[in-house]
KOLVOVEX-51017 format. One line per 2 residues: number of its first residue (from 1); for each residue x, z, y of N, C-alpha, C, CB. Coordinates in steps of 0.2 Angstrom, whole numbers. Glycine has a CB too. Example, Ala and Ser with C-alpha at 12.3 -4.5 7.8 and 13.67 -1.06 7.14 Angstrom:
BEGIN
1	66:39:-28:62:39:-22:66:39:-16:57:45:-22; 64:35:-11:68:36:-5:64:39:0:70:29:-3
REM end
This chain:
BEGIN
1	90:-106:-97:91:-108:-90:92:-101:-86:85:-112:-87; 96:-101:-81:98:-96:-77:94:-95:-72:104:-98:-74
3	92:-89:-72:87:-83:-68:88:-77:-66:82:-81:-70; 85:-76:-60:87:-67:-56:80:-67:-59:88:-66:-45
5	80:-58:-60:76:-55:-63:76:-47:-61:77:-57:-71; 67:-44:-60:70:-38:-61:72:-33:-64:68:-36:-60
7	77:-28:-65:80:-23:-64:72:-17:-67:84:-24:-57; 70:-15:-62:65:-10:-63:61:-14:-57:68:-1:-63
9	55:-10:-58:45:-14:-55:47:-11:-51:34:-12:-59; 43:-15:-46:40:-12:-38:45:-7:-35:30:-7:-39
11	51:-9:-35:57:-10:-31:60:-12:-25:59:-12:-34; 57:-18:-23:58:-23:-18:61:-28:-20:60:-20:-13
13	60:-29:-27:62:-37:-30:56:-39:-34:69:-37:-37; 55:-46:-34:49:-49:-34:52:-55:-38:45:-49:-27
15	49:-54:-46:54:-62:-51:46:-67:-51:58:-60:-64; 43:-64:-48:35:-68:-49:30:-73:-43:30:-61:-52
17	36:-75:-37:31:-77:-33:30:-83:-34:32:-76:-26; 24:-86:-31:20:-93:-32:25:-101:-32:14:-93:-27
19	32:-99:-27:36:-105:-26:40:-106:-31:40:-106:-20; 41:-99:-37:46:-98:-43:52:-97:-42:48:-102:-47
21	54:-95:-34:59:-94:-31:59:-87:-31:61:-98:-26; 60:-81:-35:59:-75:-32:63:-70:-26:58:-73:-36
23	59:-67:-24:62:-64:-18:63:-58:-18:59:-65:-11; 70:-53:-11:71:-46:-13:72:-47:-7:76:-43:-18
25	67:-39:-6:69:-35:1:75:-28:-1:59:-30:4; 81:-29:6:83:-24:5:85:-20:13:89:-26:1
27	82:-14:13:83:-9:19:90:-10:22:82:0:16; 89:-12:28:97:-12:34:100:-7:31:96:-9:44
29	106:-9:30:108:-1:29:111:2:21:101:3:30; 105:-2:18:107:-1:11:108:-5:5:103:3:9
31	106:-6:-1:107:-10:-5:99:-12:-10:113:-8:-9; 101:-15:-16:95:-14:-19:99:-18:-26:88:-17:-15
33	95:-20:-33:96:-21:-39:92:-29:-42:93:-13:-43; 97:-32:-44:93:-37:-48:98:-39:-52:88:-43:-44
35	93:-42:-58:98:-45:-66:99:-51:-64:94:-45:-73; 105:-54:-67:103:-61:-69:106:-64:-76:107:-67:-62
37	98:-68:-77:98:-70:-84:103:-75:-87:90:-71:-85; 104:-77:-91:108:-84:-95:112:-86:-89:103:-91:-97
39	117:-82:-87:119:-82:-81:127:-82:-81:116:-77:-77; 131:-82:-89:138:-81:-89:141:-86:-88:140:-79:-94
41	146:-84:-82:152:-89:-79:151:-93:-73:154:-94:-85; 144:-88:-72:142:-91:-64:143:-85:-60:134:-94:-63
43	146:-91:-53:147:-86:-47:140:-84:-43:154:-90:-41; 140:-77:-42:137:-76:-37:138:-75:-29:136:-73:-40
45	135:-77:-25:137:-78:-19:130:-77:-15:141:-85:-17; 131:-75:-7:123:-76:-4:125:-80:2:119:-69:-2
47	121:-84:3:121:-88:10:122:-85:15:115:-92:12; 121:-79:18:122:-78:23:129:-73:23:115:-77:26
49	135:-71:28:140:-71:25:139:-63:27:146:-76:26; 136:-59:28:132:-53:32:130:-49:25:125:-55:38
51	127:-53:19:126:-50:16:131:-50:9:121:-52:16; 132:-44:7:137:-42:2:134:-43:-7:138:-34:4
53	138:-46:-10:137:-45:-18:140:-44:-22:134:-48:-20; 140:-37:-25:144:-34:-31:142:-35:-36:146:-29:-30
55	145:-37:-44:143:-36:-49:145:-30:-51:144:-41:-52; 138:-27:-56:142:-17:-57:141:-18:-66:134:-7:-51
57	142:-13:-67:139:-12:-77:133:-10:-78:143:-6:-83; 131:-17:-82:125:-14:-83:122:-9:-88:121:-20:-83
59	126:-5:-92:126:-2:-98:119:5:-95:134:0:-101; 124:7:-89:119:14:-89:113:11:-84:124:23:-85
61	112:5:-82:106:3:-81:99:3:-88:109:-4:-78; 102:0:-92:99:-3:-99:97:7:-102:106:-9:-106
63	101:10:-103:100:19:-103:93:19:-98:109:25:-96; 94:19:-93:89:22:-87:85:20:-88:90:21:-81
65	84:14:-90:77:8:-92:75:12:-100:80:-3:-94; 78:12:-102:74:16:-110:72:23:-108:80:18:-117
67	75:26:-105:71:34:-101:65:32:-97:76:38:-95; 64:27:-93:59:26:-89:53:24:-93:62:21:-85
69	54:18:-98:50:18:-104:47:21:-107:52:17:-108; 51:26:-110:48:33:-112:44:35:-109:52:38:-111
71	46:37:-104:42:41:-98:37:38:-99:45:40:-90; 35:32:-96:30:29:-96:24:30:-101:33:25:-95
73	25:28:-107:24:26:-113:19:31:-114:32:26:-119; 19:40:-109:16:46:-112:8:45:-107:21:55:-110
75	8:40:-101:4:40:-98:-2:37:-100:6:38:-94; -8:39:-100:-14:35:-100:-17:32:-94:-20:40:-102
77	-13:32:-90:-15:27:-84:-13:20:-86:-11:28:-77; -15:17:-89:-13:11:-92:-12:5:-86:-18:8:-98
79	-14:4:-80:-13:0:-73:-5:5:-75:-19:3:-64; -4:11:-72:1:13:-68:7:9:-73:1:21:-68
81	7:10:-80:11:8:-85:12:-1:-84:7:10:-90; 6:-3:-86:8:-11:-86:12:-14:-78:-1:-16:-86
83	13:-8:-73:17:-9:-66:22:-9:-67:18:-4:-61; 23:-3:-68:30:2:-68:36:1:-75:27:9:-69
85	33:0:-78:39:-2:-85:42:-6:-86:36:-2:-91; 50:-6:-86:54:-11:-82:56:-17:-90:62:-7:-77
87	57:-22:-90:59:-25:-93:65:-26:-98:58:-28:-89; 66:-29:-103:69:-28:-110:72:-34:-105:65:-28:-120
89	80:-31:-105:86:-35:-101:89:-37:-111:92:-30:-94; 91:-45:-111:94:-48:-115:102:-46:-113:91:-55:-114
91	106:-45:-120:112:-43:-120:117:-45:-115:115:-45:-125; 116:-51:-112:121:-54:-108:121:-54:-104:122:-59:-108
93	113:-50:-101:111:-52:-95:117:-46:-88:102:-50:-95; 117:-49:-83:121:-47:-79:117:-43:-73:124:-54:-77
95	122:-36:-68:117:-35:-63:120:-34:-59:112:-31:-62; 120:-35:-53:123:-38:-45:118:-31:-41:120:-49:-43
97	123:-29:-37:121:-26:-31:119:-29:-26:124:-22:-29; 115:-30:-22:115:-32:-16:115:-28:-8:109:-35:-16
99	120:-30:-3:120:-25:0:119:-29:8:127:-22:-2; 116:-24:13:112:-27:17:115:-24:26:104:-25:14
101	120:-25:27:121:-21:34:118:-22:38:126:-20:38; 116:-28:41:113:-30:46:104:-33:45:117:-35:48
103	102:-36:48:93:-35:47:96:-45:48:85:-28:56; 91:-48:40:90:-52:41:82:-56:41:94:-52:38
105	82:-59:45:75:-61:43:73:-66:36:73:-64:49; 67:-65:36:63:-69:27:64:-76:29:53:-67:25
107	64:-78:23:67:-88:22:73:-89:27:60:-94:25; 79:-84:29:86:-86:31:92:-84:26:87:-83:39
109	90:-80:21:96:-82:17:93:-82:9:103:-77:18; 99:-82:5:98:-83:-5:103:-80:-6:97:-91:-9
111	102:-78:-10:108:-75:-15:108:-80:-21:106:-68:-19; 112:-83:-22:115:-90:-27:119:-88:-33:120:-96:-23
113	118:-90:-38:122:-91:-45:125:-98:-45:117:-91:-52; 129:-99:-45:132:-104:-45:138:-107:-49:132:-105:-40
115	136:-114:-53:141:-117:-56:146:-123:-52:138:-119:-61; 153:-120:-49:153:-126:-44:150:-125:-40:152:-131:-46
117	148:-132:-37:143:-131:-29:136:-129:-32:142:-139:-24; 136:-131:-39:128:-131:-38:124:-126:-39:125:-136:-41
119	118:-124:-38:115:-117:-39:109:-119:-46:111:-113:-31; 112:-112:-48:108:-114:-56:103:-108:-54:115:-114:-65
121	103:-103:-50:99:-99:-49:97:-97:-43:102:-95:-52; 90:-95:-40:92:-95:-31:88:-88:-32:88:-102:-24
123	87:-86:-27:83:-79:-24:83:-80:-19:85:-73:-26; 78:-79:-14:78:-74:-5:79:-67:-6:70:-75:0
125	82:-67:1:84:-62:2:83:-61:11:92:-62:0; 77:-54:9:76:-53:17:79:-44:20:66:-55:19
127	82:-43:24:85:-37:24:83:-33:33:95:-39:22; 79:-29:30:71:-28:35:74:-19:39:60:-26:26
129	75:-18:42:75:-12:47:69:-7:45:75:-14:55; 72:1:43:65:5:45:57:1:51:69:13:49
131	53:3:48:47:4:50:43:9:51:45:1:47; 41:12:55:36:19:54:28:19:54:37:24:60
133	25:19:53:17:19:55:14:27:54:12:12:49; 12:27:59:8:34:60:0:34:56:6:36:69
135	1:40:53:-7:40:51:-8:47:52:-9:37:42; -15:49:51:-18:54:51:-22:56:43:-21:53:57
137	-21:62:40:-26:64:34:-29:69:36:-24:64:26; -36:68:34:-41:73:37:-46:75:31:-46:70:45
139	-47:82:28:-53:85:24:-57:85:28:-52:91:21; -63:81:27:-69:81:30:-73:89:29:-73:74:27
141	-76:90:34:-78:99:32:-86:96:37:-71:109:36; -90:98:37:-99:100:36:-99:110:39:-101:99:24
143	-101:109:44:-102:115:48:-110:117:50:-98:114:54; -114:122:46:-121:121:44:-123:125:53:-123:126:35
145	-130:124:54:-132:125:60:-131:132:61:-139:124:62; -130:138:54:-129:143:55:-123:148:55:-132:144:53
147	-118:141:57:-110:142:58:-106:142:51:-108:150:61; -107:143:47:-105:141:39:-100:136:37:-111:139:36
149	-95:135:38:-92:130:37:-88:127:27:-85:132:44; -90:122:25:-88:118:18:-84:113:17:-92:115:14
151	-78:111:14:-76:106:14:-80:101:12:-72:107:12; -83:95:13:-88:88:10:-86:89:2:-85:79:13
153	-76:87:1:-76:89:-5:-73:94:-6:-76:86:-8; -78:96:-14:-76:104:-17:-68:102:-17:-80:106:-26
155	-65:101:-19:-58:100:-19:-55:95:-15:-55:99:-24; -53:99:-9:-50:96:-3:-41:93:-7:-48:104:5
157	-43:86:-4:-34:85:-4:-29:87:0:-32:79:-3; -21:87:-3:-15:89:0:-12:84:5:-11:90:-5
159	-15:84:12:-12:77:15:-3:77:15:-15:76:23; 1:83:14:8:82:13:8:77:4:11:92:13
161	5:79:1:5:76:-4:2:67:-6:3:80:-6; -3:66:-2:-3:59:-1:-1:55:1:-6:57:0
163	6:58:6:10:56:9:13:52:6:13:59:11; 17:58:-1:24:56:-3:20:50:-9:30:65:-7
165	13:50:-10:13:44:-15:12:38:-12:8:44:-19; 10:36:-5:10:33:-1:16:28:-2:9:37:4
167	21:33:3:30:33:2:31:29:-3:34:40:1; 30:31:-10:34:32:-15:33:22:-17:31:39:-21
169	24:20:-15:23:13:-16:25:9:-10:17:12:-18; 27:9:-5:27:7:-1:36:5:1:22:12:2
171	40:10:3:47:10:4:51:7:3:49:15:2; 51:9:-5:57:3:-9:54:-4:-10:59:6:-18
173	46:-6:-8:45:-12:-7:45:-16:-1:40:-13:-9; 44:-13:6:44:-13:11:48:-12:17:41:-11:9
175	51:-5:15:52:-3:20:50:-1:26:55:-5:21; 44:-1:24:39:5:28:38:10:28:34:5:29
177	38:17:31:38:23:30:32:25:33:45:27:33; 29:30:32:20:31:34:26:40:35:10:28:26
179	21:39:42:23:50:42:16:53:47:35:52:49; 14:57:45:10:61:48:8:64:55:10:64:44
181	3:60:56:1:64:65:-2:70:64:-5:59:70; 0:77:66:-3:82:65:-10:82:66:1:87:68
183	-14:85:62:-23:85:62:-25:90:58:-27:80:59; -30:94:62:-33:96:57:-40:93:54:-35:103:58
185	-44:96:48:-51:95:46:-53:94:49:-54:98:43; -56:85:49:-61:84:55:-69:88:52:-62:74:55
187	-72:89:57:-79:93:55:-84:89:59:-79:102:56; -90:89:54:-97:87:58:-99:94:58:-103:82:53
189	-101:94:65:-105:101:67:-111:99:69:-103:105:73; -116:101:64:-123:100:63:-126:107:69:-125:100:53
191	-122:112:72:-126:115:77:-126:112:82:-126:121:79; -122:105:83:-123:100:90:-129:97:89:-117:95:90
193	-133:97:93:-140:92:92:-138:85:91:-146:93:98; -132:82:97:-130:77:94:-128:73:90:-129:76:95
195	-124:77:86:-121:78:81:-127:76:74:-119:86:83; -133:80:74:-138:79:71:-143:74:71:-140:84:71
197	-142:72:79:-147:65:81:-144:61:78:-147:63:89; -137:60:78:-133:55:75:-133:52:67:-127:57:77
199	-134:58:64:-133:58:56:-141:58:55:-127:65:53; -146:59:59:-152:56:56:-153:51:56:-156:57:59
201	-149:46:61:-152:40:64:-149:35:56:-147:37:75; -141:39:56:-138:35:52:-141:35:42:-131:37:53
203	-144:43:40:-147:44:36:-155:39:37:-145:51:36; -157:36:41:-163:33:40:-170:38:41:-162:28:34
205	-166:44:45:-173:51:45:-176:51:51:-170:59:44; -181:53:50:-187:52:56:-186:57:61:-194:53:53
207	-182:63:58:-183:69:63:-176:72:60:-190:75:63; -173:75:66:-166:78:65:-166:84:64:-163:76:69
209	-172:89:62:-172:96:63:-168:99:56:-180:98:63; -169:95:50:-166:99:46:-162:94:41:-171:102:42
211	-160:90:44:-153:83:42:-149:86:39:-149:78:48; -146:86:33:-141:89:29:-136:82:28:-145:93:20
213	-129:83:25:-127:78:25:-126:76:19:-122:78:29; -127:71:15:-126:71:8:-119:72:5:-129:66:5
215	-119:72:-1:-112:72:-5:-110:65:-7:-113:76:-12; -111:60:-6:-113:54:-3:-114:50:2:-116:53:-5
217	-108:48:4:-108:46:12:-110:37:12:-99:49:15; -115:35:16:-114:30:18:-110:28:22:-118:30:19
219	-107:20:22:-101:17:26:-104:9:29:-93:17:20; -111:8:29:-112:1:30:-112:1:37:-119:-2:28
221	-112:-5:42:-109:-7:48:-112:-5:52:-108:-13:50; -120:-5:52:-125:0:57:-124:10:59:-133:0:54
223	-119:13:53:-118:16:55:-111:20:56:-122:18:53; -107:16:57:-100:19:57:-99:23:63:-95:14:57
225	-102:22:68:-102:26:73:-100:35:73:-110:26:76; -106:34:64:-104:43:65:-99:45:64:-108:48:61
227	-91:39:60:-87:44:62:-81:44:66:-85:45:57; -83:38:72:-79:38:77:-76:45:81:-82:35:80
229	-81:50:80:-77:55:85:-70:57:81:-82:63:87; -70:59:76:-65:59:69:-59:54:70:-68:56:63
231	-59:50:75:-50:45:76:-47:51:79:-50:37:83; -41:49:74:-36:55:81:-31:49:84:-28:63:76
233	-31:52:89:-27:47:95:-20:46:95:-28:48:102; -17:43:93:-10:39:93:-8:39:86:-3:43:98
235	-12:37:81:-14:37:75:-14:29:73:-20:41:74; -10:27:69:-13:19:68:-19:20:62:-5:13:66
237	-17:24:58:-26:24:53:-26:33:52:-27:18:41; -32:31:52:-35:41:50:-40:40:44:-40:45:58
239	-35:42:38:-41:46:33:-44:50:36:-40:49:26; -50:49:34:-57:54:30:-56:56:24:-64:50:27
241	-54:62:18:-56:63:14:-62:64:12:-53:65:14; -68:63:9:-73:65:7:-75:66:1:-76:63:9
243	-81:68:-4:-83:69:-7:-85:64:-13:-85:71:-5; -88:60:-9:-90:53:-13:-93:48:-10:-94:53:-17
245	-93:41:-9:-96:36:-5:-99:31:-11:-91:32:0; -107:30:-5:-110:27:-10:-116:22:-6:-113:34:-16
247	-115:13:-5:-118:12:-1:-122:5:-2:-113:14:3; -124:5:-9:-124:-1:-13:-117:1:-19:-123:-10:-7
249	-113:-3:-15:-106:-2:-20:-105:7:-21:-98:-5:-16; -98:6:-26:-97:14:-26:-89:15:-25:-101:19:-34
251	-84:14:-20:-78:12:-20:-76:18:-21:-77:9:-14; -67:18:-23:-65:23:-22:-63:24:-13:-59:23:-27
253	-62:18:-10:-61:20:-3:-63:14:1:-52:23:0; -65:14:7:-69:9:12:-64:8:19:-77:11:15
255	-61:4:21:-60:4:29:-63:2:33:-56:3:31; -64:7:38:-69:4:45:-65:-1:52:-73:12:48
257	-69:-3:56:-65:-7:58:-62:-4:65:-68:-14:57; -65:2:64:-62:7:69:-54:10:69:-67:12:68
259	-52:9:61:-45:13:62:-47:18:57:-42:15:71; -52:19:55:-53:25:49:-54:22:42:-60:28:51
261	-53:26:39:-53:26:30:-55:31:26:-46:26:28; -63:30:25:-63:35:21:-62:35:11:-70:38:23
263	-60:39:10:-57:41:3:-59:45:1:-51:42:3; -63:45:-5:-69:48:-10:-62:53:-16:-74:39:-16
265	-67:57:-17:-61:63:-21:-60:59:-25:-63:71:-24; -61:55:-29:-61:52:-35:-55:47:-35:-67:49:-35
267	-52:44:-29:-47:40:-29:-41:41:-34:-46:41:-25; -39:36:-34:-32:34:-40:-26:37:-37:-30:26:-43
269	-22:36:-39:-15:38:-36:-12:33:-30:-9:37:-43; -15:26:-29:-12:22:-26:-19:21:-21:-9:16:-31
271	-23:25:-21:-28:21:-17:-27:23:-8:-37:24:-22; -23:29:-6:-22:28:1:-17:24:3:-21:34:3
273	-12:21:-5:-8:15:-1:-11:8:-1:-1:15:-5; -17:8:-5:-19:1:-4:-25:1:0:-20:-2:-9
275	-27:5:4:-30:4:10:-28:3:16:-32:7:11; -19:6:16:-16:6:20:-15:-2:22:-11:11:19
277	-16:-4:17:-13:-13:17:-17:-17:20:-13:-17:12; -25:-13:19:-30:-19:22:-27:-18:30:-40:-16:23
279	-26:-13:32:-26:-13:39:-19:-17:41:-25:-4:43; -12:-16:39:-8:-19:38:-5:-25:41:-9:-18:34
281	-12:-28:34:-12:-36:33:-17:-37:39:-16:-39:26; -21:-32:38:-28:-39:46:-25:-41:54:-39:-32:50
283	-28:-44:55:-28:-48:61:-36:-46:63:-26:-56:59; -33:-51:69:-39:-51:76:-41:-58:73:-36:-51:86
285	-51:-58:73:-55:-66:71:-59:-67:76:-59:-66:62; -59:-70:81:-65:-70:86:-64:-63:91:-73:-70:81
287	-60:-59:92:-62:-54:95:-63:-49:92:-66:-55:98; -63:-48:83:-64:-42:80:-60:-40:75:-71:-42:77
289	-58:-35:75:-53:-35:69:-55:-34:61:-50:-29:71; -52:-38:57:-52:-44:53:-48:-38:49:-49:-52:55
291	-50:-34:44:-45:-31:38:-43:-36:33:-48:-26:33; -36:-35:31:-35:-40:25:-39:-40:18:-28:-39:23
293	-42:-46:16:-44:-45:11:-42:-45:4:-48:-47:11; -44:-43:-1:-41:-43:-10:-39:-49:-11:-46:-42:-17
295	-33:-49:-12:-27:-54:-13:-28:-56:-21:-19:-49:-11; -32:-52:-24:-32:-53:-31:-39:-53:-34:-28:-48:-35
297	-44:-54:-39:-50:-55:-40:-49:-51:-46:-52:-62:-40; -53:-46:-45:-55:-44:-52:-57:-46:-58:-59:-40:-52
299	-61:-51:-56:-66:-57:-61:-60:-61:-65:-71:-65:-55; -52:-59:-62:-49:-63:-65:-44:-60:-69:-47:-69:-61
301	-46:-53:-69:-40:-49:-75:-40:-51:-80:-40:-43:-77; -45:-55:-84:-44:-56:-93:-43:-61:-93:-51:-54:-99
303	-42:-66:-88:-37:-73:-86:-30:-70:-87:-39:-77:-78; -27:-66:-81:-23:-64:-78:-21:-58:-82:-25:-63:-72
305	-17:-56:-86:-17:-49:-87:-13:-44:-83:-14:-48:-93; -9:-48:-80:-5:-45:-73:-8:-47:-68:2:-46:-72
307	-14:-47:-68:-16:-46:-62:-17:-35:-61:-23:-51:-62; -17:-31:-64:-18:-26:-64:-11:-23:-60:-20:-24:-70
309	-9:-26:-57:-1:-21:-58:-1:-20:-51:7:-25:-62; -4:-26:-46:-4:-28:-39:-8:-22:-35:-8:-35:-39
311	-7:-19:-31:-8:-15:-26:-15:-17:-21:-1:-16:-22; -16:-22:-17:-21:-26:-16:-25:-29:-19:-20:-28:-14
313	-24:-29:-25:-29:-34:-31:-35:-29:-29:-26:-35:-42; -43:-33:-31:-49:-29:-31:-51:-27:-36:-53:-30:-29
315	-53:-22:-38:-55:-19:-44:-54:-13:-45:-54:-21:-49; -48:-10:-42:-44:-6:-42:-36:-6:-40:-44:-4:-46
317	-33:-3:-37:-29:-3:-33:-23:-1:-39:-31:2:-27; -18:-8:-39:-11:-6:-45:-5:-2:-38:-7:-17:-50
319	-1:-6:-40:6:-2:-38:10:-10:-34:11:0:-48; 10:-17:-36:15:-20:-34:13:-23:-28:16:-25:-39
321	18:-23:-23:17:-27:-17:20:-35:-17:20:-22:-11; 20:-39:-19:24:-46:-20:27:-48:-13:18:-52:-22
323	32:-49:-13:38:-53:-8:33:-56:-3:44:-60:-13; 28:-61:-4:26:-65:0:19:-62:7:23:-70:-6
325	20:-56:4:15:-51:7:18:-46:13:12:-46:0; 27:-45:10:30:-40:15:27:-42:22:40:-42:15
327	31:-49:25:32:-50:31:27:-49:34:34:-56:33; 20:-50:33:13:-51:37:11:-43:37:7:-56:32
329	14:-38:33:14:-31:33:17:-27:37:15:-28:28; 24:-31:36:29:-27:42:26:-31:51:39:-30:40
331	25:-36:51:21:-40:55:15:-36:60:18:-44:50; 14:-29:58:7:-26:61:9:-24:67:3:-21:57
333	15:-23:69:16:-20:75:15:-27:81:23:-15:75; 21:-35:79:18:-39:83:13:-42:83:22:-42:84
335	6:-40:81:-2:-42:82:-2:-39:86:-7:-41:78; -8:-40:89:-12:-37:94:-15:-30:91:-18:-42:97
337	-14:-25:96:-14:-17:96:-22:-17:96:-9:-12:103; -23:-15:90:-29:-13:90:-33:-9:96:-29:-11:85
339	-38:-11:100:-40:-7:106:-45:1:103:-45:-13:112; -46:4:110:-50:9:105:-56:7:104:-50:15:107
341	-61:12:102:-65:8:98:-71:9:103:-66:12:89; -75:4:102:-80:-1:108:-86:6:105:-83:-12:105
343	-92:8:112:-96:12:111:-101:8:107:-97:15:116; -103:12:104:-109:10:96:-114:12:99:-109:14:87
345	-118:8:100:-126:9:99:-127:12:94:-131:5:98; -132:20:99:-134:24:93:-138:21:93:-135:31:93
REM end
């Protein structure tokens, strides 16, 4: 039976959503890739007449797929791998460009295989305009009462560099571009007495004279306060880098519902882009802002074996963003603007 299929993972083609119709995002502007399977002597066409489709050779596609393979094949990130490694295209299979001038919106057109009138294959096709979202990354640094200044952690991250991995998951799925609000290292200055009042109250200490901050940061909801001064302004989320959080659970990263993210040195390759989603995804619930939650259950990977490959699944953060997830992401700007953040009882 005749099927669109991907080409190469986490692309902005999606052969796996829940209706079995799969879907493809393609950037205003430009194009994007998919196969179609058992598909010879059918026309391809798309419904909407804006959008363009060329069939190209797929020979040095099938090349590029065995290098990538390779590539892959040397990694011990076995998530990153079960993502990324593109699929054994059958001999016959066919691959169509898709080309996107104009911004269409999701559930208005398909790309069709067709015998005669009838379609033997369908796909959506949604064709999405840049997006920008501002963020801010900040190395948390610890300023001792006798001017001494440390980074929280011993190895500070490269926020130019968690950029581009950011990007690299996000873009070709999306068409959201994340770019940096200039910042420097947010610092707790422990020769502020307030400063110290604050991180006692939150450390559960009786007296603030000689409060040290641990290497272990608490993140429960009584004390988020302490890192409100740390929002930078006209920032839609601001990491924290830190050292390690540890609060009951032991995450690689938490979001607060302030617009902050802190992120333990420990994190994976994908973990500032899948925090970036809670925010993304959430909404307003009663007046409070609501992060998106895990889209995928850990408890159910040895059900699921592809559940690991998902970006939002819990357990750890994979690579895939699924078609059904775009819109409600690209979606964050018409929600309600998150306000600034409400004064906390110290």
């Amino acid at each position: 039976m005749a099927r669109f299929g991907e080409v190469f993972r986490c692309l902005g083609m999606d052969e796996d959503t829940p209706s079995g119709v799969p879907g493809m995002v393609v950037a205003k502007g430009g194009s994007n890739f998919v196969a179609l399977l058992d598909g010879k002597g059918l026309k391809v066409r798309a419904t909407d007449p804006t959008i363009e489709v060329k069939e190209v050779d797929a020979s040095g596609f099938r090349e590029n797929q065995q290098k990538l393979r390779e590539s892959l094949a040397k990694l011990t990130d076995k998530q990153a791998v079960a993502a990324l490694t593109p699929p054994v295209l059958p001999a016959a299979s066919r691959i169509f460009q898709v080309f996107g001038p104009n911004a269409v919106a999701f559930d208005k057109a398909e790309v069709r295989a067709l015998d005669g009138p009838t379609p033997r294959a369908r796909m959506r096709v949604a064709v999405v305009p840049p997006l920008e979202i501002k963020i801010a990354i900040r190395n948390l640094q610890v300023r001792q009462r006798d001017g001494t200044l440390a980074n929280h952690a011993q190895t500070p991250c490269v926020p130019a560099d968690e950029l581009v991995g950011m990007n690299f998951v996000w873009t070709p799925q999306t068409n959201i571009r994340f770019v940096l609000v200039p910042s420097e290292p947010a610092v707790i200055d422990l020769g502020k007495a307030e400063t110290r009042a604050a991180w006692a109250a939150a450390l559960g200490l009786k007296s603030a004279d000689a409060v040290a901050i641990p290497s272990s940061l608490p993140y429960r909801r009584e004390v988020l306060h302490v890192y409100d001064p740390h929002l930078v302004p006209g920032a839609d989320i601001t990491f924290l880098f830190v050292d390690d959080l540890r609060d009951g659970d032991i995450p690689n990263g938490v979001d607060l519902d302030t617009g902050i993210v802190l992120i333990a040195k420990r994190r994976t390759e994908t973990t500032f882009a899948h925090e970036a989603g809670h925010y993304l995804g959430g909404d307003y619930t009663k007046g409070e802002w609501d992060a998106l939650k895990h889209t995928w259950d850990a408890d159910k990977i040895q059900k699921r074996q592809d559940d690991v490959r998902y970006l939002m699944r819990d357990g750890g953060a994979g690579w895939k963003i699924p078609f059904g997830l775009v819109d409600r992401f690209r979606g964050f700007r018409s929600r309600k603007v998150r306000p600034a953040p409400k004064a906390r009882r110290r």
